[in-house]
C-alpha positions, 0 to 999 in steps of 0.5 A: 141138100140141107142147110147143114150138109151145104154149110159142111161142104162150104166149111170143107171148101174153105178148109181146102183152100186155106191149106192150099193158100198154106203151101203156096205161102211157103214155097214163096217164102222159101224161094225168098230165103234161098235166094237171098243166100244163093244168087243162082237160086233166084226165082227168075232163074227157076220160074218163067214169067214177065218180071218186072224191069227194075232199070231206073237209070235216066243218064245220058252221058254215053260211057259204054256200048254194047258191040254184039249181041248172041242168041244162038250157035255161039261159041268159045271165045279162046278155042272157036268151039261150038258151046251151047246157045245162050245170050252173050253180049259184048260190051265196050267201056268207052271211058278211062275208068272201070265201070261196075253196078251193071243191070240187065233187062231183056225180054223174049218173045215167041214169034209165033205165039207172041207169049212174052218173058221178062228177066232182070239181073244185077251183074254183082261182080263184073267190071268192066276196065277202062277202054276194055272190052269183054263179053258177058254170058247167061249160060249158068256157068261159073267164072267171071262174066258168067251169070244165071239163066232161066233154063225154063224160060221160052228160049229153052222151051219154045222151038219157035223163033224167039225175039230179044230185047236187051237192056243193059245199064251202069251207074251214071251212062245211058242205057243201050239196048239191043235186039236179036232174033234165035231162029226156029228149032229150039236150043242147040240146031244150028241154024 
């Protein structure tokens, strides 16, 4: 090959790749931008991955607990029907004021495989009153204690066993954490 033709290719190479870096910029920055006016549309609810935990809480004062843990064959609080699986966590506010700014960080890990995925989210909008109860849901429905979840990710994904830690944070307390195991067969087999 001559000296031109390889400085062609090489150009061509170059050319092919700064088109590619081109796109890829703009999806980002466009997921940037829709996320910012959309809650639900934020990366983490549409791309699986091992996002960071952005919890820095270092209280130690206890204010709340989380009472239960659900992964799979959940179901309807108020008519006992079966709903589909998601991880539902119910909390306990053991102090005499309401309790707001809550994050959550939990990871799953394929049992089999050990790929793992990592999702922080800010509960905007939940309180939880004082000496009260109540139990919040990553089901990507509406409502109060409703919140995105990544139908993507491996629970979804994966008909392994899958392994949760969860991380749940309020100003001020401690953080509590919980772990839970969905069994084998994927979303929706009752187990």
């Amino acid at each position: 090959m001559s000296k031109k033709n390889l400085t062609i290719l090489i150009a061509a190479i170059v050319l092919v790749g700064l088109v590619f870096v081109g796109i890829y910029a703009s999806r980002q920055h466009s997921a940037v931008t829709t996320s910012q006016t959309v809650s639900s549309s934020s990366p983490q609810d549409v791309a699986p991955g091992l996002y960071p935990n952005e919890i820095k809480n270092n209280s130690t004062a206890v204010g709340f607990t989380i009472k239960n843990i659900a992964v799979e064959n959940n179901t309807d609080p108020i008519s006992g029907k079966v709903v589909s699986d998601h991880l539902e966590l119910t909390l306990v506010n053991t102090t005499a004021k309401p309790l707001t700014g809550f994050e959550v960080y939990y990871t799953m890990t394929d049992a089999k495989t050990q790929q793992k995925e990592g999702y922080y989210k800010q509960l905007t909008g939940f309180t939880l009153a004082p000496n009260a109860t109540s139990t919040i849901h990553f089901d990507n429905q509406t409502g109060d204690g409703h919140f995105s979840a990544n139908k993507s990710s491996l629970y979804y994904k994966s008909s392994d066993a899958i392994d949760f830690a969860v991380q749940v944070s309020a100003p001020g307390y401690v953080v509590q954490n919980i772990q839970a195991t969905k069994a084998a067969g994927g979303a929706e087999t009752k187990d």
